[in-house]
ZAZALO-387380 format. One record per residue: x, y, z of N, C-alpha, C, O, CB in turn; residue in one letter; residue number from 0. Coordinates in steps of 0.001 Angstrom, whole numbers, plus 524288, in hexadecimal, padded with zeros to 5 digits. Each point is the difference from the previous one (the first is absolute). Last residue first. Glycine has a CB too. Layout:
N
+-------+-------+-------+-------+-------+-------+-------+-------+-------+-------+-------+-------+-------+-------+-------+---+-----+
|   n.x |   n.y |   n.z |  ca.x |  ca.y |  ca.z |   c.x |   c.y |   c.z |   o.x |   o.y |   o.z |  cb.x |  cb.y |  cb.z | r |   k |
+-------+-------+-------+-------+-------+-------+-------+-------+-------+-------+-------+-------+-------+-------+-------+---+-----+
|     X |     Y |     Z |     X |     Y |     Z |     X |     Y |     Z |     X |     Y |     Z |     X |     Y |     Z | A | NUM |
...
+-------+-------+-------+-------+-------+-------+-------+-------+-------+-------+-------+-------+-------+-------+-------+---+-----+
This chain:
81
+-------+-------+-------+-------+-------+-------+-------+-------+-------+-------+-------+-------+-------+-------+-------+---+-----+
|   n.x |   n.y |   n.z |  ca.x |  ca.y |  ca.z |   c.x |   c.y |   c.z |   o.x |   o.y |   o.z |  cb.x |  cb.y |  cb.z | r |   k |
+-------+-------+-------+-------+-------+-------+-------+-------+-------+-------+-------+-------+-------+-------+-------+---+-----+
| C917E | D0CF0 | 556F5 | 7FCC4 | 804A2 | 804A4 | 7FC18 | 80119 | 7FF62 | 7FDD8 | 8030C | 80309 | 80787 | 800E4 | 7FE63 | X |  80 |
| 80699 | 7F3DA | 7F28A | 7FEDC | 7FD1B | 80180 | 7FCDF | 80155 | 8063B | 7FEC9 | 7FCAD | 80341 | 80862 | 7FF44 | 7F594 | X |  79 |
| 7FF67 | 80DA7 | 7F3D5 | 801B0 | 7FF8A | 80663 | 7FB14 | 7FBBD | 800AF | 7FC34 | 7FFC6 | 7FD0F | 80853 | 80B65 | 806EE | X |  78 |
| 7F969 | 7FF3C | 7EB45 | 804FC | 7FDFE | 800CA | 8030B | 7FECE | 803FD | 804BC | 800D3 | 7FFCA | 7FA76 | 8027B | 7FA7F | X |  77 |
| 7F109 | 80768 | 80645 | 8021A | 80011 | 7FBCD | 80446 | 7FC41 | 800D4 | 802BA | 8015F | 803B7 | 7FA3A | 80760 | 7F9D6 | X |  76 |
| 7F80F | 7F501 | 81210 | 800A4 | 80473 | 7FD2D | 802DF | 7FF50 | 7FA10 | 8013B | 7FB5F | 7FF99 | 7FEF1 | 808DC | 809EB | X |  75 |
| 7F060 | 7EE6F | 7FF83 | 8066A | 80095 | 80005 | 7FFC0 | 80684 | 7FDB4 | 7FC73 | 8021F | 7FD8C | 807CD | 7F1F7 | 7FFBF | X |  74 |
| 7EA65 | 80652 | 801EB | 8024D | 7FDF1 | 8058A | 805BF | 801D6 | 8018C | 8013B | 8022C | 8041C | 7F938 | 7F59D | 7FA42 | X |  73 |
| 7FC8E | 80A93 | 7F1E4 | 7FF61 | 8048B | 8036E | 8020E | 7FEF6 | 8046F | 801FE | 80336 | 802FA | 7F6F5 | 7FF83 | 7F970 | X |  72 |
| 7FAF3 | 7EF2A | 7FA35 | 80473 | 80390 | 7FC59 | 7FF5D | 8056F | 80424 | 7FC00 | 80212 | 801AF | 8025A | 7F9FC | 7F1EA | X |  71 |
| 7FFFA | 7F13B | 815A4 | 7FBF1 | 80395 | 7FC51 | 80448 | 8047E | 7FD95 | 8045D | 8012A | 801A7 | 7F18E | 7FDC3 | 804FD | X |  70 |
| 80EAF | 7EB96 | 800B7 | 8010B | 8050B | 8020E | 7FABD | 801ED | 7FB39 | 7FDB4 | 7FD49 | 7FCC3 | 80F2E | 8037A | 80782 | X |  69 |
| 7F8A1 | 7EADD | 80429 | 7FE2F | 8040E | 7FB63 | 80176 | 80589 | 801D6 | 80210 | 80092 | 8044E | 7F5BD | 7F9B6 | 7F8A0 | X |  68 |
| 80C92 | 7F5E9 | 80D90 | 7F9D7 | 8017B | 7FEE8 | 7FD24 | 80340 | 7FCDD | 7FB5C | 80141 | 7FFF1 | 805B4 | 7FD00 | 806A1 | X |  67 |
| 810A8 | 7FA75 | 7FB5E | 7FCFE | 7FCEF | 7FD64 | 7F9EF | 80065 | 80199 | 7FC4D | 7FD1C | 7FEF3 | 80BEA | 7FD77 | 8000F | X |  66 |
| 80864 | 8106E | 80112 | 7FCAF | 7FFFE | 7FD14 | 7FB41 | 7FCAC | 7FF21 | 7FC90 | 800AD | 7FCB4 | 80A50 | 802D0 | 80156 | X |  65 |
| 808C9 | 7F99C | 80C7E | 7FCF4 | 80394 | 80226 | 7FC35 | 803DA | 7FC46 | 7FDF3 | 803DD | 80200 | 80963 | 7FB25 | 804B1 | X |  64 |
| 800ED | 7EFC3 | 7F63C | 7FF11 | 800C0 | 80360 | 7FD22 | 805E6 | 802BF | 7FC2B | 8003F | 802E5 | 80A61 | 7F827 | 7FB4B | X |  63 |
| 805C4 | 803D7 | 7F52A | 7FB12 | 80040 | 7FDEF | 7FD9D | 7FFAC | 802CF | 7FC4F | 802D8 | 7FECE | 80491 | 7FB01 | 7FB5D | X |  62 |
| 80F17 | 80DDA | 8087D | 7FD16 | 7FA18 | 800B4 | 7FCD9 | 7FEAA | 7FDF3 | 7FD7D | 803F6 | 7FEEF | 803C3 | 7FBF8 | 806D3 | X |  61 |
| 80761 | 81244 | 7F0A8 | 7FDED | 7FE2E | 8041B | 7FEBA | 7F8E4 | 8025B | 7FE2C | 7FD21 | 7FC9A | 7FEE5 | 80CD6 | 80040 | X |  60 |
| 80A8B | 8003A | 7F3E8 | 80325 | 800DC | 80336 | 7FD28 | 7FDAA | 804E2 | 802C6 | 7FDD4 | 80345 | 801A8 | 809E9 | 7F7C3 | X |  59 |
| 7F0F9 | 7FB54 | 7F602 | 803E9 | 7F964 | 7FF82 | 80512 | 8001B | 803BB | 802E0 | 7FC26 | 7FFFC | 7FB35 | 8027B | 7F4EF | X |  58 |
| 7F684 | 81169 | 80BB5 | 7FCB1 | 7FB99 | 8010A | 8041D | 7FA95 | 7FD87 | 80005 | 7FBE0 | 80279 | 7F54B | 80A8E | 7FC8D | X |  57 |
| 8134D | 80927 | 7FDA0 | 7FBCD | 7FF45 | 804AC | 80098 | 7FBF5 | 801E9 | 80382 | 7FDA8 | 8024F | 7F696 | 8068D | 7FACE | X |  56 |
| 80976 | 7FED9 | 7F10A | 802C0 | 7FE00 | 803AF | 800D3 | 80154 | 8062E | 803C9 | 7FEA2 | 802A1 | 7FF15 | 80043 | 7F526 | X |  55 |
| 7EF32 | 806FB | 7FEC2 | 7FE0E | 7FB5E | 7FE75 | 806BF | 7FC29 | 80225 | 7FFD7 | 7FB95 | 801E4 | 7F707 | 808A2 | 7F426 | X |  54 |
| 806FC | 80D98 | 80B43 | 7FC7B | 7FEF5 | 8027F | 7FFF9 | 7FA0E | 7FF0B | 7FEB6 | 7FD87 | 803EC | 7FCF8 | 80B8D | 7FBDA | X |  53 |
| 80FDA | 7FFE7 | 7F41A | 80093 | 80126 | 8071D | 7FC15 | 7FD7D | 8042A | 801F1 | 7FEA4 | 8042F | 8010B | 80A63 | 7F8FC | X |  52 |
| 7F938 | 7F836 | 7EFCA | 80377 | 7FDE4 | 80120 | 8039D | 7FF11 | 8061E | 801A5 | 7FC21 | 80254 | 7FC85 | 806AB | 7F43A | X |  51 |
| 7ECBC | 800EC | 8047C | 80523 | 803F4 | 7FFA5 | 80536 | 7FB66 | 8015F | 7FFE0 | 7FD29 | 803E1 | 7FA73 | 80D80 | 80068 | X |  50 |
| 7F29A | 7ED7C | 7F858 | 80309 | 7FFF2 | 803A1 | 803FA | 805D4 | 7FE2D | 80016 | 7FF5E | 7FB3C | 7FEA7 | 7F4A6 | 806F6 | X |  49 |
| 7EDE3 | 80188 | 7F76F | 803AE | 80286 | 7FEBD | 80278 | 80248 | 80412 | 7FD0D | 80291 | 802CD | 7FF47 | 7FE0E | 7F5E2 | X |  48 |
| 7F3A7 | 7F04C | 8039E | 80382 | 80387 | 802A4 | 80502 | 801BE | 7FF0D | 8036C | 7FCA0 | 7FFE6 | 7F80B | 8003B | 804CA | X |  47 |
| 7F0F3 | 7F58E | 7F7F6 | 8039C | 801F6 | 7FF04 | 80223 | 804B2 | 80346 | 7FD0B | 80234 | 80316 | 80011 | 7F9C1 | 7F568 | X |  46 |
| 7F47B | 7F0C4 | 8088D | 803D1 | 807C3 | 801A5 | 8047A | 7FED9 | 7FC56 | 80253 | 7FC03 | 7FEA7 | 7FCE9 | 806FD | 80DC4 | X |  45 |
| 7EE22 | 7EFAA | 7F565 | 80348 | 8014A | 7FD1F | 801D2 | 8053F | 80142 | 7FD2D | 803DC | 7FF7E | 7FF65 | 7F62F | 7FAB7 | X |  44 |
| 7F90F | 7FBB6 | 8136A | 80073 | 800FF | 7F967 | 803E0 | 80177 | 7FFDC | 802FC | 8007A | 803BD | 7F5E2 | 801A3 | 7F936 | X |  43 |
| 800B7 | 7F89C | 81565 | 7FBEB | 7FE2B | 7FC3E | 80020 | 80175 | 7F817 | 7FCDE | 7FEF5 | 7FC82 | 7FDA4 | 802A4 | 80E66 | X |  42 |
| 8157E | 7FDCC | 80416 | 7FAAF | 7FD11 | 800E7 | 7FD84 | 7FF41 | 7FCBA | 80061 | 7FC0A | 7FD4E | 7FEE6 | 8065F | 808C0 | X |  41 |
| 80E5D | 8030F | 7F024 | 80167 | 801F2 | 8051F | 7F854 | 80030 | 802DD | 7FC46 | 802A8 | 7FE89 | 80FA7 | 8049D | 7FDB2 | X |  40 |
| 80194 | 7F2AA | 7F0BE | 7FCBB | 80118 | 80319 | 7FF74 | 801CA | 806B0 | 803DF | 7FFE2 | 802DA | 7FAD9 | 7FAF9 | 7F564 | X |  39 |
| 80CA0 | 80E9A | 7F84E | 80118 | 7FABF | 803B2 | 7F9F5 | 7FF0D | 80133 | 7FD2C | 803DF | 8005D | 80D2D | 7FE22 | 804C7 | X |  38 |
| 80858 | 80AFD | 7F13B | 7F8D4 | 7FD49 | 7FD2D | 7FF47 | 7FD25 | 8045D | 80401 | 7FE15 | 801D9 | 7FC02 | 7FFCE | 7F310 | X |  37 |
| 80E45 | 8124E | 8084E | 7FE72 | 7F9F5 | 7FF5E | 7FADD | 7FEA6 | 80245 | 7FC83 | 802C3 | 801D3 | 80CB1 | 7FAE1 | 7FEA3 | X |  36 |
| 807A7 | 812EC | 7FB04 | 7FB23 | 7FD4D | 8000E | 8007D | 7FAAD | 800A9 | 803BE | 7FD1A | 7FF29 | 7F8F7 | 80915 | 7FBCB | X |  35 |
| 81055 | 80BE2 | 808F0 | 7FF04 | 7FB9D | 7FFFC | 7FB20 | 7FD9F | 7FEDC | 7FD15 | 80177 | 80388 | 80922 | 7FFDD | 80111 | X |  34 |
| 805E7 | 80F8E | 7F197 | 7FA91 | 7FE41 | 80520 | 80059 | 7F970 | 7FFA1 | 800E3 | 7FD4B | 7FC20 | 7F661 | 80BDD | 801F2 | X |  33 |
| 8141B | 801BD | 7F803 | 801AD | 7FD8E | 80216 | 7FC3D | 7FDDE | 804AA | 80107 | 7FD4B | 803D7 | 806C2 | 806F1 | 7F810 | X |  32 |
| 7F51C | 80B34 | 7F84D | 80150 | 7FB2D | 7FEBE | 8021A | 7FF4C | 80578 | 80026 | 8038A | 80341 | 8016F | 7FC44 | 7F23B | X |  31 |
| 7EEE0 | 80EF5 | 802CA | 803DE | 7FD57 | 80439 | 801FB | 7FB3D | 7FE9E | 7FCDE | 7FCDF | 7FE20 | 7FEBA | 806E8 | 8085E | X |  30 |
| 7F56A | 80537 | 7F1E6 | 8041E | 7FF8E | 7FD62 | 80674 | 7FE20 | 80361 | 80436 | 7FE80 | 7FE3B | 7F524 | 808BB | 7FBCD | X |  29 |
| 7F3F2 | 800F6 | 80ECC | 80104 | 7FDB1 | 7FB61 | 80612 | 800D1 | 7FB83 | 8020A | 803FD | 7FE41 | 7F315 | 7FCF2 | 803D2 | X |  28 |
| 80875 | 7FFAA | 8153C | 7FCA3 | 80375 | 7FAED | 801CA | 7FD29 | 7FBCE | 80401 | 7FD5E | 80066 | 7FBA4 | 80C6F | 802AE | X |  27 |
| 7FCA6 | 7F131 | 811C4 | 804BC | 7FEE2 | 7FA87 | 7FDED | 801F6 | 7FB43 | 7FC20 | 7FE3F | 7FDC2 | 80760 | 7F90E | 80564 | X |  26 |
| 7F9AD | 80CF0 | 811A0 | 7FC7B | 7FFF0 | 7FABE | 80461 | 7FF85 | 7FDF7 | 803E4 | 802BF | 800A9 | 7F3BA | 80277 | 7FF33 | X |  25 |
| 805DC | 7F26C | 813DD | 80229 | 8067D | 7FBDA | 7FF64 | 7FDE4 | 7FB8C | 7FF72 | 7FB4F | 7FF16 | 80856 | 809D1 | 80582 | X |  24 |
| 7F617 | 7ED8E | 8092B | 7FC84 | 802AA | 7FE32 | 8002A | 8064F | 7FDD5 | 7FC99 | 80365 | 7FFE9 | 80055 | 7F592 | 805C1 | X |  23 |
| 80E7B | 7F9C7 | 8029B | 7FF09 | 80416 | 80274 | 7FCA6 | 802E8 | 7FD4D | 7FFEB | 804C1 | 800BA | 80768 | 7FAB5 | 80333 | X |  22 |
| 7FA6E | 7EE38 | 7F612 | 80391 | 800E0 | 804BF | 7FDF8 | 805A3 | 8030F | 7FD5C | 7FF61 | 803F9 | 80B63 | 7FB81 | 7F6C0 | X |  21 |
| 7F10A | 7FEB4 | 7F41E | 7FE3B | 7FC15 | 803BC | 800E0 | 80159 | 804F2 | 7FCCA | 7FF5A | 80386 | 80481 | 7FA8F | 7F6D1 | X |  20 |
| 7FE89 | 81722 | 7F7A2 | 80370 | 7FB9A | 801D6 | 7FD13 | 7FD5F | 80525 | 7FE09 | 80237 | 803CA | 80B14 | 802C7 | 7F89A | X |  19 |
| 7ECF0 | 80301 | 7F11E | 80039 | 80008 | 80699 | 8054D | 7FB3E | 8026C | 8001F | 7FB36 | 7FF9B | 7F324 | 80700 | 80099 | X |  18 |
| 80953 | 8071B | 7EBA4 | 7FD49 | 7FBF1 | 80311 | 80219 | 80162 | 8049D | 80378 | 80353 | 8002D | 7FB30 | 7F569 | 7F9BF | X |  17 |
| 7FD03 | 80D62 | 7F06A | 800B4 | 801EB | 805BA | 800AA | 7FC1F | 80307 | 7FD29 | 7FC63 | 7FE96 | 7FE09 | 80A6E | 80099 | X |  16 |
| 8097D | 7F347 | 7EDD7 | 7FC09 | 803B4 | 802D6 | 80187 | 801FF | 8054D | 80465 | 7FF72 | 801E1 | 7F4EC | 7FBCF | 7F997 | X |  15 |
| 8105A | 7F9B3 | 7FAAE | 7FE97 | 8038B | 7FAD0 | 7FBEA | 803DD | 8025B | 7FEA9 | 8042A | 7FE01 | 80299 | 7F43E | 7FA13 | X |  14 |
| 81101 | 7FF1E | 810BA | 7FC1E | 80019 | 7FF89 | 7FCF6 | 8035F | 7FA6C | 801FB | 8033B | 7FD09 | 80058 | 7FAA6 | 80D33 | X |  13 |
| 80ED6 | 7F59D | 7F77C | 7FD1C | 805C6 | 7FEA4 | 7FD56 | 80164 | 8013B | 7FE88 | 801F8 | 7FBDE | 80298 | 7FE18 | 7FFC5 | X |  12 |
| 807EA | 7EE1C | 80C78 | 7FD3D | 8030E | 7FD3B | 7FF35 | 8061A | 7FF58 | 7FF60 | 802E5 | 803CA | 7FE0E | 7F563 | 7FDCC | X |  11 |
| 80AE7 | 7F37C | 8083E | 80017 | 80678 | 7FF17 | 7FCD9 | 801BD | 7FAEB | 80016 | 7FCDD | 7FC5B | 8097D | 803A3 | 807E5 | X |  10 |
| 7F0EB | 7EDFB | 807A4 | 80477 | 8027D | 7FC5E | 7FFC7 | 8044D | 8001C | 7FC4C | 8024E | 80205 | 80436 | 7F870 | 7F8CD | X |   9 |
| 7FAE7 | 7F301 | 81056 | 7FF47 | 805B3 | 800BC | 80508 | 8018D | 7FA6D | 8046C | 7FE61 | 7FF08 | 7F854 | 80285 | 80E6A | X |   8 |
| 7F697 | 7ED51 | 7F073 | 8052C | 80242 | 803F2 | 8013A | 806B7 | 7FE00 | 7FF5A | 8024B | 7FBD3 | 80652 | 7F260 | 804BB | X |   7 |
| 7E6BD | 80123 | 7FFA6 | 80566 | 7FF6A | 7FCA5 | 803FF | 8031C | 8048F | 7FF7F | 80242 | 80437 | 7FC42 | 7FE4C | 7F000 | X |   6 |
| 7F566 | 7F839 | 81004 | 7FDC1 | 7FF67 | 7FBC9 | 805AA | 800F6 | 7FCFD | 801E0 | 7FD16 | 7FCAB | 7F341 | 805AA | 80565 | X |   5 |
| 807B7 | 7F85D | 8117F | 80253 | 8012C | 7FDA7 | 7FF44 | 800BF | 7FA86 | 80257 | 7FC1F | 7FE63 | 800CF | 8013C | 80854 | X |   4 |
| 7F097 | 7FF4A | 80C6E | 804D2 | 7FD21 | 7FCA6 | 80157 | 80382 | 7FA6B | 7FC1E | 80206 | 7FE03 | 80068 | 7F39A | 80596 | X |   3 |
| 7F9BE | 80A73 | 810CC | 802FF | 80270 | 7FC06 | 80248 | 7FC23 | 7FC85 | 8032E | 7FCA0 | 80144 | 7FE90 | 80A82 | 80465 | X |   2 |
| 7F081 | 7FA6B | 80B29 | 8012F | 7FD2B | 7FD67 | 801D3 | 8024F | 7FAE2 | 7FC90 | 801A4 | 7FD11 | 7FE3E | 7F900 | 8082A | X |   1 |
| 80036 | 8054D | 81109 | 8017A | 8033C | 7FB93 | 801C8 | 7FC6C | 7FB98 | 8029F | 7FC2B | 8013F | 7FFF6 | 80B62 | 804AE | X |   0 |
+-------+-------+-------+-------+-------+-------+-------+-------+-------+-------+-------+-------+-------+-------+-------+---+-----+
């Protein structure tokens, strides 16, 4: 697996619809405090938008046990389950 970092995770407005990385529920437009960030990831360029809850989740967790990746939907809203 090969990730590296395009920028560091920030909060944001969203301006469009998007899909949380984490439990895959719909972040409707105009939402603040969403997490984003940019990365390559194997073969290109991702992006991903987090719910605040969800995204201190995933930085609550080992890295270790992420380090085979997860798919959006995997975790429930804001839990590590």
């Amino acid at each position: 697996m090969f990730y590296v970092s395009l920028t560091e995770p920030h909060q944001v407005k969203t301006r469009k619809l998007h899909w949380c990385a984490w439990c895959n529920e719909l972040i409707p437009v105009g939402t603040a405090g969403i997490w984003a960030r940019s990365y390559i990831f194997e073969d290109g360029p991702q992006s991903d938008w987090m719910h605040p809850e969800c995204y201190e989740a995933m930085v609550g967790l080992d890295p270790g046990e992420l380090s085979e990746g997860w798919m959006a939907g995997d975790f429930q809203r804001g839990r590590t389950e």
